[in-house]
C-alpha positions in Angstrom: -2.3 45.7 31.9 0.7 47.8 31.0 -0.2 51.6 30.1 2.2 54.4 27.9 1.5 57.8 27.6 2.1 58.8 24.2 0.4 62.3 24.2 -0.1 64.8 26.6 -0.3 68.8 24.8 -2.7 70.8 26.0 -6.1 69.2 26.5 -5.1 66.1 24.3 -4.1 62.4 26.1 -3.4 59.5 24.3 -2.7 56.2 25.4 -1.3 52.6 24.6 -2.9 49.5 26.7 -1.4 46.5 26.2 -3.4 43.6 27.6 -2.2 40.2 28.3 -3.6 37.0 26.6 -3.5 35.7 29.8 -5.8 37.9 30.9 -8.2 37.6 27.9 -8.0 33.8 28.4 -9.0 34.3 31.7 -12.1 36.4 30.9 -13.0 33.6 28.3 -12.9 31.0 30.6 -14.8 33.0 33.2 -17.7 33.7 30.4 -17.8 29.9 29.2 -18.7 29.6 33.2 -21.0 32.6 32.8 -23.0 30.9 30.0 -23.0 26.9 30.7 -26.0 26.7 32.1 -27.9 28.0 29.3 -26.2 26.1 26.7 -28.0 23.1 25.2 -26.5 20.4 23.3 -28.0 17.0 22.3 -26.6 14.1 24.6 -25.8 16.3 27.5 -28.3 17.4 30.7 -29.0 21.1 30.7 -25.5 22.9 32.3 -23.4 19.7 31.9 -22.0 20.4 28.5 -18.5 20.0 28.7 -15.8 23.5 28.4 -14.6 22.1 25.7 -17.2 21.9 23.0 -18.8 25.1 24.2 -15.4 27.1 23.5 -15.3 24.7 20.3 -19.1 25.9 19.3 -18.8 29.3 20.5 -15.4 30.2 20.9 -15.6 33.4 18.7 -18.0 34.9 20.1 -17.0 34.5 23.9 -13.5 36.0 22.4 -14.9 39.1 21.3 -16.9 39.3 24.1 -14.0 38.7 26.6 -12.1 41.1 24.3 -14.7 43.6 24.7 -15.0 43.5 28.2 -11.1 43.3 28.9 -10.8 47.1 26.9 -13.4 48.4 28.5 -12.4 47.5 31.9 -8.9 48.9 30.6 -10.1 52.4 29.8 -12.0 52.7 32.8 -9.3 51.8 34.9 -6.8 54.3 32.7 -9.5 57.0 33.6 -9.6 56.4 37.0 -5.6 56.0 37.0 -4.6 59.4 35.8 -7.9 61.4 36.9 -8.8 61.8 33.9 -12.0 63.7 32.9 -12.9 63.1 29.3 -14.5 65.9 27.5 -16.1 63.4 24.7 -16.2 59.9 24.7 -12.4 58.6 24.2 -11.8 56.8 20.8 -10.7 53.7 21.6 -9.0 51.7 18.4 -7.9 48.1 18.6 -4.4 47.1 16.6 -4.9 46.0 13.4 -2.1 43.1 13.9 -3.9 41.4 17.1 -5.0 37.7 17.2 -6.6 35.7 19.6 -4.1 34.1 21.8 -1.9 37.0 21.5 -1.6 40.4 23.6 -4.2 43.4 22.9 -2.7 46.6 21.8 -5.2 49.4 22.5 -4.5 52.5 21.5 -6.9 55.4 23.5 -6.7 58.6 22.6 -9.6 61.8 24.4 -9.6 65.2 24.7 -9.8 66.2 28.7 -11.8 68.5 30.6 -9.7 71.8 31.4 -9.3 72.8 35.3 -11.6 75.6 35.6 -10.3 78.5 37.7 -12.1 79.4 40.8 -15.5 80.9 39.6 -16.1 84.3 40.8 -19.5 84.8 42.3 -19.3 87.0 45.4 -19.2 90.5 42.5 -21.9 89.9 40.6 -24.6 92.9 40.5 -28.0 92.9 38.2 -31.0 94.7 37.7 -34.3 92.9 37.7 -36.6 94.7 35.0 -40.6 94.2 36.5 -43.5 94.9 35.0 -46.9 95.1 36.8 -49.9 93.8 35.3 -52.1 96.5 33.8 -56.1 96.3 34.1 -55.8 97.1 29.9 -53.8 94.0 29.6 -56.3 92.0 31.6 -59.5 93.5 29.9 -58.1 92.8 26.7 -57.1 89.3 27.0 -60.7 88.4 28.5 -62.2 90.2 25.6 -60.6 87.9 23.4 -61.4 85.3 25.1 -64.7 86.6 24.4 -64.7 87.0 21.1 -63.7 83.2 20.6 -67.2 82.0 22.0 -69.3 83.5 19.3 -72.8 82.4 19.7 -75.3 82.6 16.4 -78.7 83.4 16.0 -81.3 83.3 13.0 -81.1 85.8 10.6 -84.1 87.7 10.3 -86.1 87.0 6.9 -84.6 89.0 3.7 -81.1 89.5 6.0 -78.4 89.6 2.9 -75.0 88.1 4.7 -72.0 90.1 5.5 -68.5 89.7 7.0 -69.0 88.2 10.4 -72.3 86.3 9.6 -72.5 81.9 9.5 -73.5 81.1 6.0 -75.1 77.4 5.9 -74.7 76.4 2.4 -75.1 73.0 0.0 -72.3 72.9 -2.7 -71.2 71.3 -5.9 -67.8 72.0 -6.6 -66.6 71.2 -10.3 -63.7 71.7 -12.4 -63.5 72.0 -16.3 -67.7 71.0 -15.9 -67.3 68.0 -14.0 -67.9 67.5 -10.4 -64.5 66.2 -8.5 -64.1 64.1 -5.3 -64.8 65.1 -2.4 -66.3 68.6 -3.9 -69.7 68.3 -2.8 -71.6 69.0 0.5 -74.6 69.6 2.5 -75.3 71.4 5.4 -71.4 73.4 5.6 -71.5 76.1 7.2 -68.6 78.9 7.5 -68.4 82.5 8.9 -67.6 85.0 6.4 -64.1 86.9 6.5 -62.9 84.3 8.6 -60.1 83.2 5.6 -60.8 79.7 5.9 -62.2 78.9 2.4 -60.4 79.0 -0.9 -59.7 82.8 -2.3 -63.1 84.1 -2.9 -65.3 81.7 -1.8 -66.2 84.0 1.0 -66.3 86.7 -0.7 -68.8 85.3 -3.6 -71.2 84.5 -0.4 -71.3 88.3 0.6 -74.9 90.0 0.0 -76.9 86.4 -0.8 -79.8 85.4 1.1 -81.4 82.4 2.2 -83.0 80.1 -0.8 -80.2 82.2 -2.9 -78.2 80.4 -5.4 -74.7 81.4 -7.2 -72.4 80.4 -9.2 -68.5 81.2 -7.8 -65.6 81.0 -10.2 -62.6 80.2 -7.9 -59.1 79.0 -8.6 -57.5 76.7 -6.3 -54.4 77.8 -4.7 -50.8 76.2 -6.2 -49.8 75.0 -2.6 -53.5 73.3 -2.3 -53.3 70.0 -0.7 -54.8 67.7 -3.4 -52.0 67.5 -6.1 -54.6 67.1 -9.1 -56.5 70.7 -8.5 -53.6 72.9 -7.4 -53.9 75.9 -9.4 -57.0 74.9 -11.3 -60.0 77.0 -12.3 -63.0 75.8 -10.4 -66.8 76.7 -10.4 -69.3 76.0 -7.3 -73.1 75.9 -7.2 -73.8 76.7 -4.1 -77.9 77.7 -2.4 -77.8 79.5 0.8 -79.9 77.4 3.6 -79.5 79.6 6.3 -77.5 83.1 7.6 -76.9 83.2 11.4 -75.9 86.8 13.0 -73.5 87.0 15.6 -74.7 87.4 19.2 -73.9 90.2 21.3 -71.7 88.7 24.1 -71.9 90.4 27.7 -68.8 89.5 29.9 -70.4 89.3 33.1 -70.5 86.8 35.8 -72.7 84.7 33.5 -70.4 84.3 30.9 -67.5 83.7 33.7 -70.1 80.7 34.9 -70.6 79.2 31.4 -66.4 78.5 31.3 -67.1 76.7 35.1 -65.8 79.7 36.8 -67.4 81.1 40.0 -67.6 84.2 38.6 -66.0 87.1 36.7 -63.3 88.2 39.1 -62.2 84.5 39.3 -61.7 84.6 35.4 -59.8 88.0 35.6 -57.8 86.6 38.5 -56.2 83.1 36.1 -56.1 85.9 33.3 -53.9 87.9 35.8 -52.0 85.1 37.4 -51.1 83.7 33.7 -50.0 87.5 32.8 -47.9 87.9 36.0 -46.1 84.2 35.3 -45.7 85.7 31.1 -44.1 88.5 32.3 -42.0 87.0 35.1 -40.5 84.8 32.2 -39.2 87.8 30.4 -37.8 89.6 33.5 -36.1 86.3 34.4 -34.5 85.7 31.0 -33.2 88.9 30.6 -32.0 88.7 34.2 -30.5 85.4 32.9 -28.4 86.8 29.7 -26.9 89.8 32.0 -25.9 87.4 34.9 -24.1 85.2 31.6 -22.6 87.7 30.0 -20.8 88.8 33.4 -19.5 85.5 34.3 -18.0 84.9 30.4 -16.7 88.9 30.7 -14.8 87.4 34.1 -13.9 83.8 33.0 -11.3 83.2 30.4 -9.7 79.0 30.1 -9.4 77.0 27.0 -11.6 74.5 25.7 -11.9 70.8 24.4 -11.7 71.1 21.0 -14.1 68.2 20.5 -16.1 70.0 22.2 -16.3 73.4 20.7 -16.8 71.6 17.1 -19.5 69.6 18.3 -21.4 72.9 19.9 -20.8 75.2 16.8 -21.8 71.8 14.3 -25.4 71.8 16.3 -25.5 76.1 15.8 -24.2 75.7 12.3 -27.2 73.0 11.3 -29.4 75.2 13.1 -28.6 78.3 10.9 -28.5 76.0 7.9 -32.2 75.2 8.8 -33.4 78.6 9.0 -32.1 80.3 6.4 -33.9 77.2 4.3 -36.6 78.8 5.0 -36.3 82.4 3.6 -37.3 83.8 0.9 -33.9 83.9 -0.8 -32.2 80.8 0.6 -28.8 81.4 -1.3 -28.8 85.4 -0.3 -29.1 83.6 3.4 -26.6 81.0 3.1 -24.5 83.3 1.8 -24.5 86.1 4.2 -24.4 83.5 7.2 -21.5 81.9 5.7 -19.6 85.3 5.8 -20.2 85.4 10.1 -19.1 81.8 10.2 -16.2 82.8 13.0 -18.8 85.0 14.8 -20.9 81.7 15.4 -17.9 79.8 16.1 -17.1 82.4 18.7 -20.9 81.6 20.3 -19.4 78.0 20.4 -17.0 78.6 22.1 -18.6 80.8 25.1 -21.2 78.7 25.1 -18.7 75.3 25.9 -17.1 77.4 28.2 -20.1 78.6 30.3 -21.6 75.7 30.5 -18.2 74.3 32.0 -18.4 77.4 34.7 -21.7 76.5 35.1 -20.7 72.8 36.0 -18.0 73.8 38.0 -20.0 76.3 39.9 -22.5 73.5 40.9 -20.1 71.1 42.1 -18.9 72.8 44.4 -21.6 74.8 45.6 -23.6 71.4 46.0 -26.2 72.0 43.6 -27.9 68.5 42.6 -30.8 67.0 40.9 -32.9 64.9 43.0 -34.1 61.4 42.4 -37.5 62.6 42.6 -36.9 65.3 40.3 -35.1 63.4 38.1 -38.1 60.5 38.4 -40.4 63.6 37.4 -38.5 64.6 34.3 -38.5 61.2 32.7 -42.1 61.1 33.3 -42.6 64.4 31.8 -40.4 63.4 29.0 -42.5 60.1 28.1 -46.0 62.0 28.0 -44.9 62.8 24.4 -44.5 59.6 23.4 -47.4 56.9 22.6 -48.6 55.0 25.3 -46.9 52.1 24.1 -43.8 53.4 23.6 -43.3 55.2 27.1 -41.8 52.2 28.8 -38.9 51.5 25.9 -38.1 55.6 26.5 -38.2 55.0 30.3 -35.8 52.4 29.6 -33.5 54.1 27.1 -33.2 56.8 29.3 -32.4 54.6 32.2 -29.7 52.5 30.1 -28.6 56.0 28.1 -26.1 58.2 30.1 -26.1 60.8 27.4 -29.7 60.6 27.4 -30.4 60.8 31.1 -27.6 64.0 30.9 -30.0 65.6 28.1 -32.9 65.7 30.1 -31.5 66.2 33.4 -29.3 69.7 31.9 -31.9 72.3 31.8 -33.5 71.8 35.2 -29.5 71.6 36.5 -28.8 75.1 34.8 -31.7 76.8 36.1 -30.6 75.6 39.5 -27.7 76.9 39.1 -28.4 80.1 38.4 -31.1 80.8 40.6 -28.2 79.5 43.1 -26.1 82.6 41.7 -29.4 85.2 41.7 -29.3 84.4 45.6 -25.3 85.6 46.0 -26.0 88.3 43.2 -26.8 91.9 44.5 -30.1 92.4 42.7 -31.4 96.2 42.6 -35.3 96.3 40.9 -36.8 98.7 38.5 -40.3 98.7 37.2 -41.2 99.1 33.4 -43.7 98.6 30.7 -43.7 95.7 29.0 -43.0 97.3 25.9 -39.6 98.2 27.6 -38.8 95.0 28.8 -38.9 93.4 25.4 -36.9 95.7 23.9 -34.7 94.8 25.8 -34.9 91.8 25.6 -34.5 92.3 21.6 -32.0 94.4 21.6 -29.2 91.5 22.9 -30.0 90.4 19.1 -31.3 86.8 20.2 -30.6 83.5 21.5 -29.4 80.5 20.3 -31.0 77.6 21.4 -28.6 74.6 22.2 -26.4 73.6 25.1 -23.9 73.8 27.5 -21.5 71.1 29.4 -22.4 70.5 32.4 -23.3 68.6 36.1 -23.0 65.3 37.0 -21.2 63.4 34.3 -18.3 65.1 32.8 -19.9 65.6 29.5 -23.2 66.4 30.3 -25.5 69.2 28.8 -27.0 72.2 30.1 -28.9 75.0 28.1 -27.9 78.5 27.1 -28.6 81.9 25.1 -25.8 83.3 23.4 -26.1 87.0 21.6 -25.3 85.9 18.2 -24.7 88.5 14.8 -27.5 90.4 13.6 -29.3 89.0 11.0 -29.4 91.5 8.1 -32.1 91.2 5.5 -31.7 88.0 3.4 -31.4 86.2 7.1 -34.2 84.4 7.9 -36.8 86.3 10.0 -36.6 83.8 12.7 -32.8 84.3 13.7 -33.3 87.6 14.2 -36.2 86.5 17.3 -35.3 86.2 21.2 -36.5 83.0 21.9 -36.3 80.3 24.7 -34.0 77.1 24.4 -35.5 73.9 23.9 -33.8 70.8 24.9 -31.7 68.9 21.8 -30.1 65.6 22.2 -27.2 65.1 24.0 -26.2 62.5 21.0 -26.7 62.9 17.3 -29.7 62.7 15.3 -29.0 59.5 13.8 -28.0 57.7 17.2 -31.6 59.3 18.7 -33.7 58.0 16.1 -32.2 54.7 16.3 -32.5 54.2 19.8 -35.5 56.4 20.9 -39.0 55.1 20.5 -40.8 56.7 17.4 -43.1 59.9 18.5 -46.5 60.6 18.5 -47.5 60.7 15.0 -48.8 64.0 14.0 -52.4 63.8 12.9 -52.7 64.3 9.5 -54.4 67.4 7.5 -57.9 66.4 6.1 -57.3 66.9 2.3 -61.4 67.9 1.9 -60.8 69.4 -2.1 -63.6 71.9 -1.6 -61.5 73.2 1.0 -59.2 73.6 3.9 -62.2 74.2 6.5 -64.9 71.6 4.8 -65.4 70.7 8.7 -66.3 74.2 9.8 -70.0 73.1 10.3 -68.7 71.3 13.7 -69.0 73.2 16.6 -65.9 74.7 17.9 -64.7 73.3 21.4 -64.8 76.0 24.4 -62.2 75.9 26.9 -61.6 73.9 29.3 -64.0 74.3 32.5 -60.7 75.5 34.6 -58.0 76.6 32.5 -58.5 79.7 30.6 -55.5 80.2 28.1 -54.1 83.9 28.7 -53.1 85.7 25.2 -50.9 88.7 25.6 
């Protein structure tokens, strides 16, 4: 194989292989060897067809195979020629004047990785912002933990129902005087102010008493789920069959035992330790976005181009998605279209960070196990169906880019606890309050992600300050919020290759109402996990 240089400015290489016939003849005959065995042909014992009639039968194919193979063995070995570390995958383009028999132009043409100058670690200084749990905070969280068993008892006789109370009702819904599909019931119950029913269908309930019936004039909401009553008047004849009151609820080491806790200070102590790790979140990524923001104010090198289009094209559909979803989506577009170059600027530190990142790893010997890796890919399938696990297992395993994806944010968060252990770390305690002002106040992240580890192209994750929304933005670019993991190749390549999803389960489209199943009882935690909400 004869190689050219044709290109070499800046970051950008490109390439001319020419490959002899000879050599593609060679790799025809060696496949014809390759696939003898399995050929069958009437006349002949299995694997004694002769060379001749299988070339004759399949000779096009095992030439575009041959072909195939012969570039791709040609790029690698140009790669491994010249050192070169491709920022993307390199586009590889075959002449437009070859035929088989003849030699193979190839013309290969990549963006590189730039050398990255020696990261500087040893200076790095950061405050860790802590915040103790409070008592308040603990007491509050198990009251609403509390609040979410509510236990009913019988109404005494003559009890008119208020806001709180569990009405038990039959119904016959009808609109324009004629009873619909799915608008009658027995036996419903639903507690009143709870917001689950139509407008004022709770609200029509409020003072009746048992063996009470009333007529309530509703009008179904225009985003209703059932396309023929959206927005239509509709009456309901509903008799009250029972009012339950709400029980007083104790927290005491009885209720702790009802959950299957021990007791009380066992409950306080998983509300505590689920507080702590909340809150230890928060110091860490503001800890996080300080320790970035000194290593881009440090490091300065260009970028792959490629690269930096790809990055701001992922931030770009992102913004594209949210502002979708305001109230005025052209105010949005509009005013996120005027701080284009500020996102394109995010781009770019993010590429580049993610290449420190990468760099810093190497060669500080940071590295994802097999095991860990082994425990991401099992992580990674629970979200798929049952049946579908093994096809993702094996995508992943077949899928550089897709192994890359999932192994990035466990490699970043190496990597920077590997720089919080050089950093010089001085600790102050504040309220929470403070924290996440802080936290707010960097104006938000960005999820996508960074270039990274173990194959030149791979992806890390990282939060970039961005502009500040301004009023038409949507409300959610303006929130601090965590990455989450996005594929390492487009959209379209995922959902052809990937295994489909769980399914979401569907909405029940009950007419009468969003919550017609509020008569089952609601689930209570489970015996051993106890979900902290502050």
């Amino acid at each position: 194989m004869q190689t050219v240089e044709t290109l070499n400015e800046g970051l950008k290489r490109a390439y001319t292989l020419t490959i002899a016939a000879k050599d593609i003849i060679a790799r025809v005959e060696a496949e014809v060897k390759t696939v003898a065995p399995t050929i069958r042909m009437p006349g002949f014992r299995p694997g004694k067809v002769p060379a001749n009639l299988i070339k004759k039968m399949h000779g096009p194919a095992l030439e575009r195979q041959a072909l195939d193979n012969a570039v791709r063995d040609g790029v690698q070995a140009l790669l491994a020629e010249k050192a070169l570390r491709p920022a993307m995958q390199p586009a590889v383009e075959l002449g437009e004047d070859y035929e088989p028999g003849k030699d193979a132009e190839v013309k290969v043409t990549l963006e590189v990785l730039p050398d990255v100058p020696e990261p500087v670690i040893d200076a790095i200084k950061l405050e860790r912002l802590s915040v103790p749990v409070a008592d308040e905070e603990i007491d509050a969280a198990v009251n609403r933990l509390a609040s979410s068993q509510k236990n009913f008892d019988v109404a005494g006789e003559g009890h008119p129902a208020i806001e709180g109370d569990l009405v038990v009702m039959d119904f016959v819904g009808k609109v324009d005087g004629v009873a619909f599909e799915g608008g009658t019931g027995e036996g419903m119950s639903v507690e009143l102010g709870s917001g689950r029913l139509i407008p004022g269908f709770e609200e029509g309930l409020e003072g009746a008493k048992v063996g009470e019936e009333r007529v309530l004039n509703v009008v179904f909401p225009d985003d209703y789920n059932v396309e023929a009553l959206k927005g239509k008047p509709a009456t309901f004849e509903v008799k009250v069959t029972e009012i339950k009151v709400p029980k007083d609820i104790v927290i005491d080491e009885d209720f702790a035992k009802t959950l299957g806790l021990e007791g009380l200070d066992q409950l306080r102590n998983l509300f505590k330790g689920q507080l702590e790790q909340e809150l230890n979140q928060l110091t860490r990524t503001h800890m996080k976005r300080k320790l970035l923001d000194q290593l881009a104010a440090s490091h300065d090198f260009p970028v792959p181009p490629s690269m930096l289009e790809a990055e701001f094209q992922q931030i770009w559909a992102q913004i594209e998605h949210e502002a979708g979803h305001a109230e005025d989506r052209d105010a949005a577009l509009a005013e996120m279209e005027a701080e284009k170059d500020d996102y394109r600027a995010i781009a770019e530190r993010r590429v580049r960070l993610g290449l420190l990142l990468s760099e810093i790893g190497q060669k500080n010997g940071v590295e994802i196990s097999q095991a860990e890796m082994q425990r991401l890919v099992a992580q990674a399938a629970q979200q798929y169906q049952p049946k579908d696990r093994e096809r993702f297992i094996q995508y992943v395993q077949e899928e550089p880019m897709a192994a890359a994806q999932l192994r990035a944010p466990l490699y970043e968060d190496k990597v920077v606890d590997f720089l919080f252990g050089k950093a010089e770390i001085s600790d102050r305690e504040v309220s929470r309050e403070e924290l996440e002002a802080a936290i707010e106040s960097e104006e938000g992240a960005i999820p996508g992600h960074v270039h990274g580890p173990d194959c030149d192209h791979g992806h890390d994750h990282d939060h970039d300050h961005k502009p500040k929304a301004k009023k038409a933005a949507p409300k959610k670019a303006a929130k601090a919020d965590e990455a989450t993991a996005e594929p390492a190749v487009s959209d379209e390549a995922a959902a052809k290759k990937a295994p489909a999803k769980k399914a979401a389960a569907k909405k029940a489209e009950a007419p009468a109402e969003a919550a017609e199943a509020e008569d089952a009882p609601k689930k209570k935690p489970a015996a051993k996990k106890v979900k902290a909400e502050g």
